[in-house]
N, C-alpha and C positions, 0 to 999 in steps of 0.2 A: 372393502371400502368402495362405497360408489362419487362417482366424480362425476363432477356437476360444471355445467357452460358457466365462467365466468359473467355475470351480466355487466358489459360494457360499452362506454357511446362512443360511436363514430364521430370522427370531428374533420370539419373541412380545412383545407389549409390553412392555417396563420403566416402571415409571408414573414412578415414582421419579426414574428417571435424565431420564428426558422431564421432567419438572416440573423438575429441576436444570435442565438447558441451557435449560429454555422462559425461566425465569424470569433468567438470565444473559442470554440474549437479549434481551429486553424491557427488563431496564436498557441496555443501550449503545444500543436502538433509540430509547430514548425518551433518552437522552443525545444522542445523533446528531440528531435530533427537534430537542432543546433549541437545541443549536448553528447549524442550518440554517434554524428555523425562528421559534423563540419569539422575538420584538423587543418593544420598548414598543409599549402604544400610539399613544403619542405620536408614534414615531419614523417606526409606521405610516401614521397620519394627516397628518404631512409631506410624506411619499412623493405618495400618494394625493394632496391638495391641490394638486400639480405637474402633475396627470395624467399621473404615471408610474408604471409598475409596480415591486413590487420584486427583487432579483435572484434569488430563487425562481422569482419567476412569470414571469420573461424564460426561465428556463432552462428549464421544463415547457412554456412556451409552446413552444419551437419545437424540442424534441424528439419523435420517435416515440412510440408509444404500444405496450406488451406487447398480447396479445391479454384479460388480464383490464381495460385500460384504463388502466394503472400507467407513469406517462410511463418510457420506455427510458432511464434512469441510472444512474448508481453517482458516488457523493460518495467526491471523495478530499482527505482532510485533515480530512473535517470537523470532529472532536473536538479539532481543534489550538487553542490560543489563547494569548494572551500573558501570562504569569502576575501580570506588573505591575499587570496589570486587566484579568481575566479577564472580569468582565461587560461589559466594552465592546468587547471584543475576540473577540465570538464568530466561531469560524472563521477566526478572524484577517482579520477586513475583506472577505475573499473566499471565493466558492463556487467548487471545482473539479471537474468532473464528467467523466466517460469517459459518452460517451452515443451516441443516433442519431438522426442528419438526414437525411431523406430519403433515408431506407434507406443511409447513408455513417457509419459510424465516426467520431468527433470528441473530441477535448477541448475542451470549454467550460470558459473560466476569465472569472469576472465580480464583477465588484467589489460590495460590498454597501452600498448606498445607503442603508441604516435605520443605518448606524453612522459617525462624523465624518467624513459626505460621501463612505464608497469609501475612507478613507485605509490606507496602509499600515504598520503595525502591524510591532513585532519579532516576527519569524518571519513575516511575509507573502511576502517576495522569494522566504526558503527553499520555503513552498508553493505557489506559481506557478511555480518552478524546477521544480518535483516534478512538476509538471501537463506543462510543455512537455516534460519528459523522457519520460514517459509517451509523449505524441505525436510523439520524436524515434523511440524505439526501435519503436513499432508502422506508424512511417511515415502517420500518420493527420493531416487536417487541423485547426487548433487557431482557433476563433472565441472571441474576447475579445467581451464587454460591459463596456464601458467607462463610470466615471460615479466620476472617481478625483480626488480634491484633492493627492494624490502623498503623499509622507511625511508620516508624524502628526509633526508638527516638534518635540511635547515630547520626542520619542522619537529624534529624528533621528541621535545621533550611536550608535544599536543598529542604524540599516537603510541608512542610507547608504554606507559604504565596505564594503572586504572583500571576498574573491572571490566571497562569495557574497551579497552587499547585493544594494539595488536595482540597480546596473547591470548585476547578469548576468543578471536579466532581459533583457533588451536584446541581450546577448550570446548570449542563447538565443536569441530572437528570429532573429538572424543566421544564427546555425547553420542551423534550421528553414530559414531562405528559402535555403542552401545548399545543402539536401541535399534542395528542390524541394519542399516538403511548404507546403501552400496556412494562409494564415491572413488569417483574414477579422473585422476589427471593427466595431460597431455601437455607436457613440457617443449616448449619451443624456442627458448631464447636461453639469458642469462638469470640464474634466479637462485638471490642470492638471501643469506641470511634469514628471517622469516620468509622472506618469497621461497625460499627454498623448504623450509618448514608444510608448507600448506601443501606442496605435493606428497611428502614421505609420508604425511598421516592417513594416505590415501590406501585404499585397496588394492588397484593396479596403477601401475604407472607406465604411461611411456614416455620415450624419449625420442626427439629428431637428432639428426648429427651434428648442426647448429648448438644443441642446449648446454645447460650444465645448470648441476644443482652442489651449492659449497656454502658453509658456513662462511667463511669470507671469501670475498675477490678479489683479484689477483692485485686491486690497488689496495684497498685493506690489508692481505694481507704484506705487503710489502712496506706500506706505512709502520704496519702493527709491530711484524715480527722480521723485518730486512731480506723477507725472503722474496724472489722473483719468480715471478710464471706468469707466461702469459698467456693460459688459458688450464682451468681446473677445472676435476667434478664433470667432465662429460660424457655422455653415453660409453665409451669405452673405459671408463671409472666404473660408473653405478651398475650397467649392466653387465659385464663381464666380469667385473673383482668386490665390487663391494654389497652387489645383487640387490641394491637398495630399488633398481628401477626393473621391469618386467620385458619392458621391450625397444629395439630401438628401430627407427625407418627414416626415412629419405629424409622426407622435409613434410611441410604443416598437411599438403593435401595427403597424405597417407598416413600420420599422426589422426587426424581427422578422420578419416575411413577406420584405424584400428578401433576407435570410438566408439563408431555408430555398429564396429561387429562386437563388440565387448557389451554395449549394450543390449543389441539383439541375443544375446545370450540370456540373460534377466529373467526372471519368470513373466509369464503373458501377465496384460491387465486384467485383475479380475474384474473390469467393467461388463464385461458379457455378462459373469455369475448375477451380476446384482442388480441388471438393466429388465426392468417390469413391463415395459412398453416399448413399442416401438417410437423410435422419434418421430413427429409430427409436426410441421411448423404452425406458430399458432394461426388464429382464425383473420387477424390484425397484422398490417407490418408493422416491424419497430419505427420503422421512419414515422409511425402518427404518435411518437412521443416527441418531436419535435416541435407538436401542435398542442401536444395534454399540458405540458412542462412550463408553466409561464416561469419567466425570467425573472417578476416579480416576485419575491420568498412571502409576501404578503398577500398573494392569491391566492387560492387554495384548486384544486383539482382530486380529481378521483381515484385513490391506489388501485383500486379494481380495474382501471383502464390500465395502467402500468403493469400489470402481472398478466394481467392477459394478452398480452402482446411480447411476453418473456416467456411463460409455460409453452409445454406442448397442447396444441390442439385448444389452447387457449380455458385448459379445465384446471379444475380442482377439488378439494374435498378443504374445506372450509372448516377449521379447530375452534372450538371454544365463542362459537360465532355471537353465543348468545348473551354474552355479556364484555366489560374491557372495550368494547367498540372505537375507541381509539386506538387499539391496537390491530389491525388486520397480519392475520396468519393463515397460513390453509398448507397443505401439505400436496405435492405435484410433483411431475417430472420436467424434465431440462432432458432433450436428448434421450427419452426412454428413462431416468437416473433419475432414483427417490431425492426429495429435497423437501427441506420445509424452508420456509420462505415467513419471517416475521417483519414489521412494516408498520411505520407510521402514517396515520390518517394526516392529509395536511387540513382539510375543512374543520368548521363546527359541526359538532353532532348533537341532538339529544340521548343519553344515553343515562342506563342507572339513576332514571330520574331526574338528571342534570343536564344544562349544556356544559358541551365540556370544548374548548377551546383546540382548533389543529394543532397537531404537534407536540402537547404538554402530555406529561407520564401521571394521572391519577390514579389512584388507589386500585379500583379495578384492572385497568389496564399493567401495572406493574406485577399485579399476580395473574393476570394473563400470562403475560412475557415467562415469571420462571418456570411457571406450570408446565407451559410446552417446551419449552428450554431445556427443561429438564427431564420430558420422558426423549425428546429428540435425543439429549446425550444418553440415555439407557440403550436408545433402540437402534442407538449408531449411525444417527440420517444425519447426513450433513446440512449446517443452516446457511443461508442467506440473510442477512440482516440489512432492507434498506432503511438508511437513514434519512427522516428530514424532521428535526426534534427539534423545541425549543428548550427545552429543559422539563424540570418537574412541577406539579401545583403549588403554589405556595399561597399563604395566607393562614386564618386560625383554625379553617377546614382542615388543612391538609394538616396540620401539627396533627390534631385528633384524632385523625383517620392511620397515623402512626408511616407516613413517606418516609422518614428515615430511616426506621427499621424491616420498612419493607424494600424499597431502594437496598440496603445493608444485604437485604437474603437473594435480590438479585446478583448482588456481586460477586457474592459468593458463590451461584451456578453458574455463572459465565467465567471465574476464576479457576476452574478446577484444571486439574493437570491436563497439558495440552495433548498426552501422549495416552492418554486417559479416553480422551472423549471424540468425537469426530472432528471435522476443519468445517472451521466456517467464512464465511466472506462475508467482507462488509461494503456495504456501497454506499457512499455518503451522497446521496440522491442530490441532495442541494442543503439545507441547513442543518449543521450539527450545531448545537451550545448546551454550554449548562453540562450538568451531571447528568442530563439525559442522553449528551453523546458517550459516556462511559455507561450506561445502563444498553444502551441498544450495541453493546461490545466494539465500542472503543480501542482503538489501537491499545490502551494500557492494558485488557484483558486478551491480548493474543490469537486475534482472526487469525485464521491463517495469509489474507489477502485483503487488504484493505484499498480501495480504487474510490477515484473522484469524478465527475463528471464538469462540461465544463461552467456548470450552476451554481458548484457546490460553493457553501461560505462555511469557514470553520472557526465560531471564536466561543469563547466562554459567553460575552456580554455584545449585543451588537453596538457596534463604533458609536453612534452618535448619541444613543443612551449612555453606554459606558462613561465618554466628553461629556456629555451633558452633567451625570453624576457627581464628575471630579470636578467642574467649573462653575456650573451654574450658582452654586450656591452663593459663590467666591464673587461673582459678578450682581446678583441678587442684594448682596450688602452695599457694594458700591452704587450700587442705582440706588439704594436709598440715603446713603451718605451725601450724593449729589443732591439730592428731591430735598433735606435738609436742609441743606445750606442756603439751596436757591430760594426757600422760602422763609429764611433767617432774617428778618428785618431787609431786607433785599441789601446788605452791606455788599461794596464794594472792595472790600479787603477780604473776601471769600471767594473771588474770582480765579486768584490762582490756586488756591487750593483746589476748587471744582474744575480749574484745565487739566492736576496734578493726578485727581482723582478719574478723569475721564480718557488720559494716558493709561492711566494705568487698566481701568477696562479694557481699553481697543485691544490692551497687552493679553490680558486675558482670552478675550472672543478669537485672537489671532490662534494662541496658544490651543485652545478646545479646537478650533478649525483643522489646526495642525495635529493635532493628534488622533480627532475623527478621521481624517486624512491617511494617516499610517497605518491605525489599526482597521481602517477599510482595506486597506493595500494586503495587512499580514491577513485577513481573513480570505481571501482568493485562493482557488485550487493551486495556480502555479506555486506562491509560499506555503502553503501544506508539504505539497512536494519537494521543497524546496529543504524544507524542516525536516523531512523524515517524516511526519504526520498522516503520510498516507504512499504506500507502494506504489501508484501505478493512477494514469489516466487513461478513462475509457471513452470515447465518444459516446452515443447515446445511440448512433446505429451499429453498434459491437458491443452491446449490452450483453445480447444471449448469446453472443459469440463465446466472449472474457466467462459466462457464467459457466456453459457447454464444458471449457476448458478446465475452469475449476472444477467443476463435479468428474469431470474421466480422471484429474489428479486425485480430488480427495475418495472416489473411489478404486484407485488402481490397486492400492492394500488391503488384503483381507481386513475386515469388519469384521462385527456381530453379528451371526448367525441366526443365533437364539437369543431372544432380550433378557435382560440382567431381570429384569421382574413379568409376569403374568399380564399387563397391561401397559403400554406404552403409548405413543403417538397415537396406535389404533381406539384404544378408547375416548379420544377427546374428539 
C-alpha cells in the first residue's frame, strides 16, 4: 500500500470560533469535574476517618500516567445521574473508566463510597452494563473496586428486575468469564447483597481487613432472621474458611498494589505484533481544528483537514476514492496502529453526476460505507467512524434508487456480533440526526466507544423544524380564520371572537417557542451524556489522544492474522 500526503489547508486563527468551543468546553469539563469529583465535605471526612481512599483516588491510584503526568483515563458515564435526586446520585453511585494498568488496557468500574455506601442508584446497573460492554467488545480486562451496600432499597423496585436491572450485571459478568477476558476485584469496604455478587463472579479477588462480602448485613440480617452480628463475611471468613476471596492486605494502598502486580502478570499487549509504522505526529496540530470546526452545523469545512491533523504523519491511502464522495474513508495509522477511518463530507459536492448536499447518505455513498465496512471487519482493522450526518436522501430519487433497502444492508454489517468483528469508535464530530446517525454506527449498533465533542448536536429532527412542523400548521389556520372575519362585512360582534382567536395563537407561537427551546437544550452534548447516548467527552485537542488509546485497547488482543478471504481493505 502506498500512502499518500493528505492534501490539507492551513488556517489562521479564528479567535471567535476558538473562544466558542474553548468556552463549551470548559462547561462540560467542569460538569464532568462536578460529577467525578465535587462531594461533601462531610462525606469526605467519613471516607478519610476509615482510612480509606475514595473511588477517585483508587482509580488514579493504580492507573498509568501520560507523559504530561495526567493519570491514563477516560470517564465513561460520568455526567449520568438519577433525576429523582440528582445531588445524591452523582455519577450514579459509580466511576467508569477506559484506562491503563501496567501498560494493559482495562475498564475500571468502582463504586463510590462518599455517596449511600457505593449503593446502586436508577440508572447505575444501565452504566456498569455500558462499562462491561466496552470491555466485552475491545476484549480488554475489567477490574471492579468494590465498597457497594447493593440496591438504594428506597429505590429498589427502578433497579431490581428487568433485563436490564441489577442482575445483568451479573449476566455480563458471565458473558466476560466466557469469552475468556480476565476480571479482577479489590474489595475495600462493606459489600453487601449484589454488591457482594459483582466480586465472587470475578477471577481473583482480594480483600482489605476493613472489607466483607455477605448476602445480608448484619441489619438485614437481624431484621430478617433475629439474629445479631456486628460484622460478617470478612477477610478472615472468605479467605481463610470459605476460600471465596484469594487474598487479604492491609488497607486500599496495598489492595491497590496487589492489582496493578496481578495485572502485570497478563500476557504483554500484542500492540507491538500489529503496530506497521512507527508513530509520527501529524504534519498539522490538533489545536487548528479549533479553527477548521465552525460552531455553525450550517457551515461546511473540509474532512481532509480533520484527519490530517489525527493520522500519523498526516498520510493515508485513500479507499474507494473514486466514487460515494460524500463519504471520505482512507485507511492510516494512529500511533504506528492500522485503522480505517470512515467520515462524513460536511460541504456540497458534485459527485456521481450530481450535487449532493453535506452530510446526507445517497445511494453511492451508502454502498461505499458497507463495502469498506465490511472488508475492514474480514481483515480485522479497527474503525473510526466520524460523525456529522444529517440523515439519508429523501424524495422520489431516492425511493428509486432503492435507500431503504440499501440503508437495510448497512445495518446489517455494522450489526454483526460484536465478538465477531473488530471495536470500533465513534465520534460524533458535531451533527448526528436522522437514520443516518444509526447508519454511520450509532450507539444502537455497539461501538465499542462512543465520545462527543463540545459541537456535537444529537437529535433525530432539528428543534425549530421539528416546532415548526407540529405548530405551524395549527397557527396557519388561525391567521386565516382571523383574515376572515376581519374582512367579514367588518361586523362588530366578531371582535371577540378574533381577540378569542388571537389568544389562542400567542398560545400557540409560545407553545412552538417552548418546545424549540427544550429540544434545543435535549440535543446538546452535555444531555446525550446525560441520556447514556454517548460514553464519554473529548475536547478537540485530546482527539488523537482518546483515538491512540482506543486503537492500543482495541489492539491489545490477538486479531486476525490471516483475512477470512483473498482480498480485504487491501483491494479497495
Amino acid at each position: 500500500m502506498n500512502f499518500q500526503d493528505i492534501q490539507f489547508n492551513r488556517f489562521e486563527v479564528n479567535d471567535e470560533n476558538r473562544r466558542e468551543i474553548a468556552d463549551r468546553e470548559l462547561a462540560l469539563q467542569e460538569k464532568e469535574r462536578e460529577a467525578v469529583k465535587e462531594r461533601t465535605e462531610r462525606a469526605l471526612k467519613r471516607v478519610a476517618s476509615h482510612g480509606r481512599m475514595t473511588a477517585l483516588e483508587r482509580i488514579e491510584s493504580v492507573v498509568d500516567r501520560y507523559e504530561d503526568d495526567a493519570p491514563r483515563l477516560w470517564h465513561i458515564g460520568a455526567m449520568r445521574s438519577y433525576e429523582g435526586n440528582a445531588n445524591a446520585s452523582k455519577a450514579l453511585g459509580v466511576l467508569c473508566v477506559l484506562g491503563v494498568v501496567a501498560g494493559r488496557s482495562v475498564v475500571i468500574i468502582a463504586n463510590d463510597n462518599t455517596q449511600s455506601a457505593g449503593a446502586w442508584w436508577p440508572g447505575t446497573p444501565e452504566k456498569i452494563q455500558a462499562a462491561q460492554n466496552m470491555a466485552l467488545r475491545l476484549r480488554i480486562p475489567v477490574i471492579y473496586f468494590v465498597e457497594c451496600a447493593g440496591l438504594y432499597l428506597a429505590c429498589q423496585e427502578k433497579t431490581y428486575a428487568g433485563s436490564h436491572g441489577a442482575g445483568a450485571i451479573f449476566e455480563r459478568q458471565a458473558q466476560l468469564n466466557r469469552s475468556g477476558i480476565v476480571q479482577l476485584a479489590a474489595v475495600f469496604g462493606d459489600c453487601i447483597a449484589g454488591g457482594g455478587y459483582m466480586p465472587i463472579l470475578c477471577d481473583k479477588i482480594v480483600m482489605t481487613e476493613q472489607s466483607s462480602i455477605c448476602i445480608g448485613g448484619s441489619a438485614i440480617s437481624s431484621a430478617a432472621c433475629g439474629r445479631q452480628a456486628d460484622r460478617i463475611g470478612g477477610p478472615d471468613v472468605h479467605v481463610v474458611y470459605s476460600h471465596t476471596a484469594d487474598a487479604r492486605v492491609a488497607d486500599d494502598g496495598a489492595a491497590i498494589a496487589w492489582i496493578r502486580r496481578e495485572v502485570e502478570k497478563l500476557p504483554t499487549p500484542a500492540t507491538a505484533y500489529y503496530r506497521i509504522a512507527d508513530s509520527v505526529l501529524p504534519q498539522a496540530p490538533i489545536a487548528d481544528l479549533y479553527d477548521i470546526l465552525p460552531t455553525d452545523l450550517s457551515h461546511p469545512y473540509n474532512i481532509e483537514d480533520v484527519v490530517a491533523r489525527i493520522v500519523d504523519a498526516s498520510q493515508c491511502v485513500p479507499l474507494c476514492p473514486e466514487f460515494g464522495e460524500e463519504i471520505y474513508s482512507c485507511f492510516a495509522t494512529v500511533d504506528g496502529l492500522p485503522v480505517v477511518i470512515i467520515a462524513n463530507r460536511a460541504q456540497t459536492i458534485e459527485s456521481d453526476g450530481r450535487l449532493k448536499s453535506g452530510g446526507i447518505l445517497y445511494k453511492e455513498g451508502i454502498v461505499k460505507i458497507r463495502r469498506i465496512a465490511s472488508a475492514a471487519n474480514d481483515d480485522g482493522i479497527p474503525t473510526i467512524w466520524i460523525q456529522d450526518v444529517a440523515g439519508f436522501d429523501i424524495g422520489a430519487q431516492a425511493e428509486r434508487d432503492g435507500l431503504l433497502r440499501l440503508g437495510a444492508g448497512i445495518l446489517h454489517e455494522i450489526a454483526s456480533d460484536e465478538r465477531d468483528t473488530p471495536a470500533a469508535m465513534t465520534i460524533v464530530l458535531r451533527k448526528a440526526s436522522g437514520a443516518g446517525y444509526y447508519a454511520m454506527k450509532g450507539s444502537p449498533f455497539h461501538p465499542a466507544w462512543t465520545v462527543v465533542t463540545a459541537i456535537t448536536r444529537m437529535e433525530v429532527m432539528r428543534s425549530d423544524v421539528l416546532a415548526s412542523a407540529l405548530y405551524d400548521k395549527k397557527i396557519s389556520k388561525i391567521d386565516g380564520e382571523i383574515k376572515a372575519r376581519q374582512i367579514k362585512d367588518g361586523l362588530a360582534l366578531d371582535c371577540a371572537e378574533i381577540a378569542q382567536l388571537a389568544r389562542n395563537r400567542d398560545e400557540l407561537v409560545e407553545a412552538r417557542t417552548a418546545l424549540a427551546s427544550a429540544q434545543n437544550d435535549n440535543a446538546q452534548p452535555r444531555a446525550a451524556l446525560a441520556r447514556g447516548d454517548a460514553d464519554s467527552f473529548v475536547a478537540l485537542s485530546q482527539l488523537r489522544r482518546a483515538i491512540v488509546d482506543f486503537l492500543h485497547a482495541a489492539w491489545q488482543e490477538q486479531r486476525i492474522v490471516r483475512p477470512k478471504r483473498l482480498w480485504g481493505i487491501w483491494s479497495l
